[in-house]
N, C-alpha and C positions, 0 to 999 in steps of 0.2 A: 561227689554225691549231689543229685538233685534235688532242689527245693520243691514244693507242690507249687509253689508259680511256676516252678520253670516244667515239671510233670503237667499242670494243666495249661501251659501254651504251648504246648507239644502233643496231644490229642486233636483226632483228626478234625471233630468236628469244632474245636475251637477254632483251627486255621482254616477252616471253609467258612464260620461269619467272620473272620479278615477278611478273608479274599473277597466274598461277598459287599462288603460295605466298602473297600479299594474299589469295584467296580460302580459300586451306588455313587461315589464320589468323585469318580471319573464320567460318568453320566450326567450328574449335576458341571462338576466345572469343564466340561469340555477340552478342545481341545488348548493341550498346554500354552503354547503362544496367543492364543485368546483372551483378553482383558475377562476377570472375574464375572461379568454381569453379562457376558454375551449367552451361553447356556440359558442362565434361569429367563434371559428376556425369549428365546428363542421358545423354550417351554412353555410360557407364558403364552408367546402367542402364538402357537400352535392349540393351547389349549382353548384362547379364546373364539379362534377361527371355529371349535370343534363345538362350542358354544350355539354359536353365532348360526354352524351350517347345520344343526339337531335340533334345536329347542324351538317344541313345537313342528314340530317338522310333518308329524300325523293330520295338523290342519286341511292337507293336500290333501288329503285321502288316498286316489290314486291318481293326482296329477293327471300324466300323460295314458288314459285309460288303454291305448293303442296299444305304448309297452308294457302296462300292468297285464293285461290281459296276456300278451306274448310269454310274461312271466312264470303267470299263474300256468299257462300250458306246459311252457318249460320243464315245471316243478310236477307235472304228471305224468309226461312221456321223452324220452330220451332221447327219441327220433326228433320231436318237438325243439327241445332243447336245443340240439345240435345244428336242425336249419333255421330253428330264430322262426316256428309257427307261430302264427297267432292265435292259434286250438290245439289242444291235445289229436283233433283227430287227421291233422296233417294237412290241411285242407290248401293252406293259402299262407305262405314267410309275410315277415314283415319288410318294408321295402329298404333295409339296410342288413348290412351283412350283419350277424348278431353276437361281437364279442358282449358288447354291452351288456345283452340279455343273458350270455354266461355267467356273467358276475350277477346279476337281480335274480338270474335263476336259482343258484347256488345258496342263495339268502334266504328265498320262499322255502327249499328245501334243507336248511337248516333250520330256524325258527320259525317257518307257520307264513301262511300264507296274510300279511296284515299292509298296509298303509307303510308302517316302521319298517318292515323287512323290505320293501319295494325301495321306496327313497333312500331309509340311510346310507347303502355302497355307495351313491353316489357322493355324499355328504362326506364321506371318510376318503374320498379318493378326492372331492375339495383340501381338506384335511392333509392328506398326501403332496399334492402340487404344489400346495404352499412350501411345506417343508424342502421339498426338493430343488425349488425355485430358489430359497435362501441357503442350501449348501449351493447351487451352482453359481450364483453371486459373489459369495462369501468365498468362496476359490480364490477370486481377483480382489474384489471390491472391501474383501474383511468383513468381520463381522454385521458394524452399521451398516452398510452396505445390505447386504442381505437382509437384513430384518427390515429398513425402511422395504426393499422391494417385496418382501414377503407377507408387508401390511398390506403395500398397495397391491397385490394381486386378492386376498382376501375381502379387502372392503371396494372391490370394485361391483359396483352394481349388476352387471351383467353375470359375473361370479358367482354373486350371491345368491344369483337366479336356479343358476343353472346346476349347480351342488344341490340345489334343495329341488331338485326335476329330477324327473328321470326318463331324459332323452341322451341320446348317447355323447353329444355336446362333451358332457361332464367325465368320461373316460377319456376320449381323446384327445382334450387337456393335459390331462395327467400321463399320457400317453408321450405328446408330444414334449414335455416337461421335463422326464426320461429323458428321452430320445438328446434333448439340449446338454443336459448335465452330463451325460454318456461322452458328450463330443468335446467338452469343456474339459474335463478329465484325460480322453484319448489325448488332446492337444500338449499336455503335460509333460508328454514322452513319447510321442507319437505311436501310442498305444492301440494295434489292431485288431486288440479284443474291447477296447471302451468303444470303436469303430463300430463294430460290428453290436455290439449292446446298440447303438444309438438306432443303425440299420435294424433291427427284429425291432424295436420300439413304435417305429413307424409302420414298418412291416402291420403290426396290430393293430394299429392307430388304421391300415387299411382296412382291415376286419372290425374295425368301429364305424367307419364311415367314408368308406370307399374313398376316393379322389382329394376329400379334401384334407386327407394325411399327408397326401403330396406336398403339398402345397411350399413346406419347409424344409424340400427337399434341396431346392438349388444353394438356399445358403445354406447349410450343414456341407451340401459338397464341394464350395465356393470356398468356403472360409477352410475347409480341411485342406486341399489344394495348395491354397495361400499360406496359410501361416502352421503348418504340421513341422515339427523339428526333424526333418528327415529330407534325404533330397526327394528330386522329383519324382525319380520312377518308381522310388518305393510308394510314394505319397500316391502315384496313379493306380499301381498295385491293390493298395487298398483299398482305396474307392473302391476296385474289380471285386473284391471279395466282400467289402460291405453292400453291393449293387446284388451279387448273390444271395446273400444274405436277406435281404430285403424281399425281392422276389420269392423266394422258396416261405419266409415268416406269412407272407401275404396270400401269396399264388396255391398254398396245398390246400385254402379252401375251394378257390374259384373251381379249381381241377378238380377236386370232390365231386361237386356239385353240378359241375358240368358234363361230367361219367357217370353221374345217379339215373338212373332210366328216371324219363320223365312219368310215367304211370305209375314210379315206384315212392316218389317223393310233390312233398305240397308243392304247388303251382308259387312260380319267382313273382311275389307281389311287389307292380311298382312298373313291370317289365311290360311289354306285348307281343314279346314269342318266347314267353315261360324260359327266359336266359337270362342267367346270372352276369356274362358278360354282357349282356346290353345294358344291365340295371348297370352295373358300374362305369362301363363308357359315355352310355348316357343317360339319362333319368339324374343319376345319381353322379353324373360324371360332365360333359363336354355342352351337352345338351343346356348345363344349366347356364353355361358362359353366354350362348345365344338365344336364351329363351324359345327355345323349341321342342322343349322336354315334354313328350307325353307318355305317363307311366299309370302311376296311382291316381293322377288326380284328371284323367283323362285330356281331352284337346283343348281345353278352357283358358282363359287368360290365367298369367301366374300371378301369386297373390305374390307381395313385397310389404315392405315397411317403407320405404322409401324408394325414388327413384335410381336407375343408373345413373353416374355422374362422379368427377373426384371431389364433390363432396357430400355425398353420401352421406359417409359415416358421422359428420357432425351434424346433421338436418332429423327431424321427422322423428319417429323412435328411437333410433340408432343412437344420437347423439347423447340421450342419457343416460344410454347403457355400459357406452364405452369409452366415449371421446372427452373424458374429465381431465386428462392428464396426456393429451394426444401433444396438443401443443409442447407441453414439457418437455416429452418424451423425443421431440423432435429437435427441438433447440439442446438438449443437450447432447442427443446424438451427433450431434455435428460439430458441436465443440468439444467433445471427448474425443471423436478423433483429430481435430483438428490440434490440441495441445499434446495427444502420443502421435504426432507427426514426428518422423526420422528417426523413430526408433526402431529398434531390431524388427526385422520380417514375422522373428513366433511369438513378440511382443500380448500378452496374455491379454492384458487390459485389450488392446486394440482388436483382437481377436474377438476378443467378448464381445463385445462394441459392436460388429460388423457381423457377429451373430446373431444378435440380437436384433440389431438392425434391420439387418436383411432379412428376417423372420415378418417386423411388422411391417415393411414395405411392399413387399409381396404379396402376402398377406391381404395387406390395404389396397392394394393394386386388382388385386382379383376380387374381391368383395365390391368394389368400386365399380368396375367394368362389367358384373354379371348382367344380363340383361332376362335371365330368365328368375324362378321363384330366389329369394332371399328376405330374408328375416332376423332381427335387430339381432336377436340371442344368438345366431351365428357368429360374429364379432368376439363370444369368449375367447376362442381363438386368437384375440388379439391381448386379451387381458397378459399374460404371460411376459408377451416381448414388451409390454409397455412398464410394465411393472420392473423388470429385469433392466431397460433402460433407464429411468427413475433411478433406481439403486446403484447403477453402476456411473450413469454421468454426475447423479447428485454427490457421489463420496468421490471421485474424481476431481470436482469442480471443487468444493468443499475444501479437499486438502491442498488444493492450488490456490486457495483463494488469497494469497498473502505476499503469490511469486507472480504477478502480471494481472493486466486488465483484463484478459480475454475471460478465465474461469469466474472470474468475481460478477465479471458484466453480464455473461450465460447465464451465472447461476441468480442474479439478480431479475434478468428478466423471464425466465421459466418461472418465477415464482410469483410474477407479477402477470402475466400471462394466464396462469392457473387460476390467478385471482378474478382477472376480470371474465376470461373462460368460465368459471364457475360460476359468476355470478348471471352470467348472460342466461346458461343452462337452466341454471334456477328461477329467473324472471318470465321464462317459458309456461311454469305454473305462479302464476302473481301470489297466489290465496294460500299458496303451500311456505308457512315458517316464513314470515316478508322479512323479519332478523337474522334468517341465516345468509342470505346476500350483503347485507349490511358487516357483519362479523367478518365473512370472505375477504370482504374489500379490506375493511378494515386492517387484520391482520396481515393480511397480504400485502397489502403497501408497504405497513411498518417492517415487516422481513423484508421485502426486496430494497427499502432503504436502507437496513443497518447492514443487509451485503454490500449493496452498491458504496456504499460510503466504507466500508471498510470497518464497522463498528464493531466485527468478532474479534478485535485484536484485544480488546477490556474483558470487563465482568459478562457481558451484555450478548457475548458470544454463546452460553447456552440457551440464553432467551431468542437470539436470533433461528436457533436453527431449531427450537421447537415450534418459531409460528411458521417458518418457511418449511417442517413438517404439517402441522396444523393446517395450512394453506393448501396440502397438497390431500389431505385427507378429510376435512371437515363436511368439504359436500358431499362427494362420495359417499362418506361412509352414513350421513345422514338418510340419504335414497336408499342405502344398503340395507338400514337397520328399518325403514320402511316396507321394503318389499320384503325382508323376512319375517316382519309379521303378518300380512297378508299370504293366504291360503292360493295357489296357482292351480288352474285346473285346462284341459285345454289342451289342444295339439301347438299352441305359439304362447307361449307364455309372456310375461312383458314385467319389466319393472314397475312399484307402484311407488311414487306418482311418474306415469307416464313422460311426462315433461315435454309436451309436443308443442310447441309454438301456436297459440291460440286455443287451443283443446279446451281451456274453460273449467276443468277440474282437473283436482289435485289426488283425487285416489280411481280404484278401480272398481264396479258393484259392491255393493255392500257385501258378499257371499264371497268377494276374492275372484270372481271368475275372470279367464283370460278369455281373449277371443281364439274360436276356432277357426279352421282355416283347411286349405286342404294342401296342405306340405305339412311335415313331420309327421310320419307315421299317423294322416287320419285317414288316405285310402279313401276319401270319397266327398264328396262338396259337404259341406255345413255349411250351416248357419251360426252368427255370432251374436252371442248369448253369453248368462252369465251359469256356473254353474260347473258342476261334472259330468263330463259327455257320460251319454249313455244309446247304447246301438239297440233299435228294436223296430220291431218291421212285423205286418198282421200274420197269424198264423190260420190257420184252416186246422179242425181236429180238434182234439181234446180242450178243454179250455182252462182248467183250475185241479189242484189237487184239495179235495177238502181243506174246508178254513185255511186256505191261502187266497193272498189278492189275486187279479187277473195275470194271468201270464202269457209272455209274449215271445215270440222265435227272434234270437241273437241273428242279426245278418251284417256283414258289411259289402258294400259293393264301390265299386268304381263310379256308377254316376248313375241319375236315375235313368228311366229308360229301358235298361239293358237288363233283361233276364234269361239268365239259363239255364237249360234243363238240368232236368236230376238225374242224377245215373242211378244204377240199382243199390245203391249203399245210401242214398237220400243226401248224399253230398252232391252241390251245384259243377257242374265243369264249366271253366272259362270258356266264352267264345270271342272272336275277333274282337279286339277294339275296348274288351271289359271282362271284369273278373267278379265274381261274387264267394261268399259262402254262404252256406244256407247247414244252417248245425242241426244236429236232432237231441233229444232229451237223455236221459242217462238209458231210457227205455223205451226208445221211438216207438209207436204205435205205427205198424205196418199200415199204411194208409195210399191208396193211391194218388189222393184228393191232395196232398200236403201240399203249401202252395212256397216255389221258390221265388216267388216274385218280388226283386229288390225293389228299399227306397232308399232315400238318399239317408246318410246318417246324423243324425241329429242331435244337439246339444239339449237340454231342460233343466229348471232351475231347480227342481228337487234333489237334495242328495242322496246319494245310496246309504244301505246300510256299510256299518265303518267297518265290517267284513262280511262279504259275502259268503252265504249260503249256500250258493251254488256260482259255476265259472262267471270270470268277469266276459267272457265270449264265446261264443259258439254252444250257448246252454239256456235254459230256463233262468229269465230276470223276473227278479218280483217288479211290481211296478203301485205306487199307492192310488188308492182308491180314487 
């Protein structure tokens, strides 16, 4: 006979909150072989990242007004949506293919057309990279391991930028992050379905931004090659099927769009014979290798942050964007593999290593060599493999530090490296914090002397490896926690404080504004100014709706100069050399007179309202008195 304990732990819904709270606390402590604290740290700082990439995030308004606007059309016409308009009325794509804008589109048309709905995907897909960067680590490197590299992918300045923008940058991150961890899994068992996930990953990372998804193709297929636990020909095999794979994920848009009758669909912005293919070959593709790209921003010199040259990425903007932990990242890469020397061919750690590796060398190699448009915030791209190197040579080196001189001597001088690295990067703005150069050094000496000396063998060993943490994240994340309070607005967004060698100040206009530019989705020359771009060119015709300020015709164009006619629907058609639109009102007054004549588009210090009234393009702007 049963008891009522034993009758009510035997009803169903009693054993559904077990099962329930068995999963609650299998979510809390993770995975079983995991030391207790790895979970709740993980959660922790996934949560603080989610902090860090949100709050306040509305300051932007609409950031990148190019693909706010692209958004906002998105979210009214389907056809818009789908080829990535920058108007609901089809007029004129924006000059990258527009998975990005599916996801920002999806947002306006769930919650409302606002500031929050625009930027946060992007902020949660920051949010996302990180997480994922710290399970593909934490594969090889364990727990610490992952979480040291899934700080430093969050608090890297250029990160921090670009989660809180919304240029496509910030998907194809998280894109190509995937794509890593897909190949790091396949490697496990030479799995040619985590293969082929990593291939579609990229695949959309091409539908983010054409070519330079590529980029990380040779080592994903170098390192599958080399170390996949299978022989050869099956190992070639599967490339052939992730190579398909790839092509078809990428290629059923380009063939869409290249089958759309061109009268039938908006004109390829970026392009100059309305081709999808040439935007991705060149403009957006080969073109930028030799600076010869004329697309969007017509035959003008390209703008850059910095010169061509292999050192690039530490000079000029770039260097405070991204190059905090390059040295590191380098020195340990080569002693990480250099101590899993002679080990097994599918050797996991070494494999990581040389994935990672070869991600940011490539990577750094073609950002380096570009001679046409480039720009600091390009470089997130590298934030990933540097962060993922960090984590894997630092818990590498770390648990060796006891069995020879090589790991102890690497990891002493990476940390001292970083020190004076950072300090230099900081001395760039003198006026900016003079005590956190001072704190850098400081710290950072005393860690790379209690490695170098061997002083983790005592008590003195978690003091050690929290300043030679500390060392690796104090600057950074100090830039980081600056430019997230700072408002970005602008086609080139920039870290604040800048940190340029000389520059003289330590922040950016008092308003947050970035400089504009004519790359990233601005379609036509500006001016740099501080502020929220805003597109507006004179109109002929009506002038005012009662008790509203003056209003102006939405236009963007390719460069001034170039005007062209209107066809009979009051939309501009491109001619040779330049593309324009020319929008009309919700209710265009039939007018012969209307005038399409473009100007160039322009930045101004006044900000809009914090939601527009009416479209961010191609419609009636208010404008204040």
């Amino acid at each position: 006979m049963s008891t009522p304990t034993d009758a009510d732990s035997s009803r169903p819904d009693v054993g559904a909150r077990a099962g329930a709270r068995r999963r609650l606390w299998r979510l809390w402590r993770g995975h079983p072989d995991d030391p207790a604290w790895a979970r709740p740290a993980v959660l922790a700082l996934l949560a603080g990242t989610a902090v860090l990439y949100l709050w306040g995030l509305s300051a932007s308004e609409w950031a990148n007004s190019y693909y706010s606007a692209a958004a906002q059309a998105g979210s009214q016409s389907w056809k818009a949506w789908l080829l990535g308009s920058s108007d609901a009325a089809n007029s004129i794509t924006v000059d990258k293919t527009p998975a990005s804008l599916w996801v920002m589109t999806a947002s306006v048309r769930l919650f409302g057309l606002s500031s929050w709905s625009v930027l946060a995907p992007q902020a949660l897909q920051g949010v996302a990279a990180v997480g994922v960067l710290y399970a593909a680590v934490r594969r090889v490197a364990g727990p610490a391991g992952g979480l040291l590299a899934g700080a430093v992918l969050a608090l890297t300045p250029v990160a921090v930028l670009m989660f809180r923008f919304n240029n496509p940058d910030a998907l194809l991150t998280l894109l190509l992050v995937v794509a890593a961890y897909a190949l790091v899994r396949g490697l496990e068992g030479a799995s040619t379905r985590w293969l082929v996930l990593a291939a579609v990953a990229v695949g959309f990372g091409f539908l983010t931004k054409m070519l330079q998804a590529l980029v990380i193709v040779p080592a994903l297929a170098a390192v599958w090659l080399y170390a996949a636990p299978t022989s050869p020909g099956r190992r070639l095999g599967q490339l052939v099927v992730a190579a398909v794979a790839l092509v078809g994920s990428a290629m059923w848009y380009v063939a869409m769009v290249a089958l759309w009758p061109a009268h039938a669909r908006p004109y390829i912005g970026g392009s100059q014979s309305n081709s999808i293919i040439e935007l991705a070959l060149g403009y957006n593709g080969f073109q930028r290798l030799t600076g010869d790209e004329v697309g969007a921003v017509g035959g003008g010199p390209a703008a850059v942050d910095s010169g061509a040259g292999w050192l690039r990425l530490f000079e000029g903007q770039v260097g405070g964007q991204i190059a905090w932990l390059l040295p590191a990242a380098l020195v340990l890469l080569a002693t990480g593999l250099w101590v899993r020397r002679g080990r097994a061919r599918t050797d996991a750690c070494r494999a990581s290593l040389l994935l990672w590796g070869g991600w940011l060398l490539v990577t750094a190699a073609v950002f380096s060599v570009m001679q046409g448009i480039f720009h600091g915030y390009y470089t997130v791209a590298l934030a990933p493999a540097v962060a993922a190197l960090i984590g894997l040579g630092g818990a590498e080196c770390w648990s060796r530090r006891h069995h020879g001189w090589a790991a102890r001597l690497a990891l002493a001088l990476a940390v001292a490296a970083t020190a004076v690295w950072g300090a230099v990067l900081l001395g760039r703005e003198p006026n900016w914090l003079p005590w956190l150069r001072v704190a850098v050094l400081v710290v950072g000496g005393v860690a790379a002397l209690g490695v170098g000396l061997d002083l983790t063998r005592r008590w003195a060993g978690p003091a050690v490896a929290a300043g030679a943490v500390a060392t690796a994240l104090m600057a950074p994340a100090a830039v980081s926690l600056s430019t997230a309070a700072q408002p970005h607005f602008g086609a080139i967004p920039r870290v604040s404080p800048s940190l340029v060698a000389g520059s003289g100040t330590a922040a950016l206009p008092a308003d947050g504004g970035d400089v504009a530019a004519d790359d990233g989705g601005a379609g036509a020359p500006m001016t740099a100014a501080a502020g929220p771009q805003r597109l507006t060119a004179p109109v002929t015709g009506p002038t005012r709706p009662r008790g509203a300020w003056p209003l102006r015709w939405a236009t963007t164009t390719q460069r001034a100069g170039c005007c062209p006619a209107a066809d009979h629907s009051g939309r501009c058609r491109p001619t040779w050399g330049c593309w324009a639109v020319c929008c009309r009102p919700a209710s265009p007054p039939r007018s012969s007179s209307s005038s399409c004549a473009p100007t160039p588009r322009t930045t101004r210090g006044r900000r809009p309202p914090s939601v527009p009234t009416k479209p961010l393009a191609c419609s009636w702007l208010r404008e204040s008195p």
